[in-house]
N, C-alpha and C positions, 0 to 999 in steps of 0.2 A: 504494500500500500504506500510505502514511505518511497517506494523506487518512482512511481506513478504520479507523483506527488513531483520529485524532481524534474521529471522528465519536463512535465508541463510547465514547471518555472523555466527549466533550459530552453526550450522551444518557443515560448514565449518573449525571452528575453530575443534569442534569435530575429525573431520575425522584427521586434521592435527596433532592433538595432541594424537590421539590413538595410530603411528610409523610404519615403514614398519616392518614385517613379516618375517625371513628369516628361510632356514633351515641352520644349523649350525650344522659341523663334522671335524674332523682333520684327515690327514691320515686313512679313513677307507674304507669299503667297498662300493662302490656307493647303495647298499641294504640297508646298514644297516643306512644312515644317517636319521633320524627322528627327531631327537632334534630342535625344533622351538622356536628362540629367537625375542625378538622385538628389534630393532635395535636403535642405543642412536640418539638423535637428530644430524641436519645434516648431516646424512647416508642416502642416497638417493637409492640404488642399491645390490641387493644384488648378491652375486658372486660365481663362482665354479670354481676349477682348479683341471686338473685330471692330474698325471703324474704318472708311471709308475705301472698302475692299483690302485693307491687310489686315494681318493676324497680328499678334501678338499672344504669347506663350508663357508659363514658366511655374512654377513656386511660388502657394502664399500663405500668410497666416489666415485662418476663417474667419475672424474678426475686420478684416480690408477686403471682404469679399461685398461689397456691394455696389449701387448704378450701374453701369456699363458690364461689370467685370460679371463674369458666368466662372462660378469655383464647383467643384466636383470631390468626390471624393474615389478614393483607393489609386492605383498604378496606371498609369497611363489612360486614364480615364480624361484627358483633354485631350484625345485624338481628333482630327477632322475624319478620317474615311476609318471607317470599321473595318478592321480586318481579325482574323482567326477566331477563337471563339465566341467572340460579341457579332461577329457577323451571321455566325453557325445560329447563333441565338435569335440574334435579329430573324433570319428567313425562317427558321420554326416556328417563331411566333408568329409570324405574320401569312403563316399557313395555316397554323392550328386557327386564330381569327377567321381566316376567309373561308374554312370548314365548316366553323359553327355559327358563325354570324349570317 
């Protein structure tokens, strides 16, 4: 029981200490943002503002997430194009909807 007990403080600590995930772009095209930084400790959110057809990208704390700015949470969850499992996810949902609706 006490091994169990460990385990989940170790794994824990792990996950906390590995940082959130974001994509990170300045001014550019919402296409072309790819650059994926890990975010410094206590950045909790990662964020995107689009204004006048460019993007902007990066790390923030959820307390400066308001007006303009769209904050998200978990890894790479400020993407523009969905790809791999959020995409897999997107088209089954939107199967199983046009099934039952």
């Amino acid at each position: 029981m006490q091994l169990r007990g460990v385990l989940t403080v170790l794994v824990m600590s792990l996950c906390t200490a590995h940082g959130l995930k974001c994509y990170q772009c300045v001014n550019t095209d919402p296409k072309s943002c790819t650059n994926i930084i890990t975010c410094s400790a206590g950045v909790d959110r990662c964020s995107s503002v689009s204004l006048n057809g460019f993007l902007t990208k990066t790390c923030m704390n959820s307390n400066l997430c308001v007006g303009p700015i769209s904050c998200c949470e978990g890894d790479l969850c400020n993407g523009a194009i969905p790809t791999g499992p959020s995409a897999v996810l997107l088209l089954v949902s939107s199967a199983i909807i046009t099934v039952f609706i």
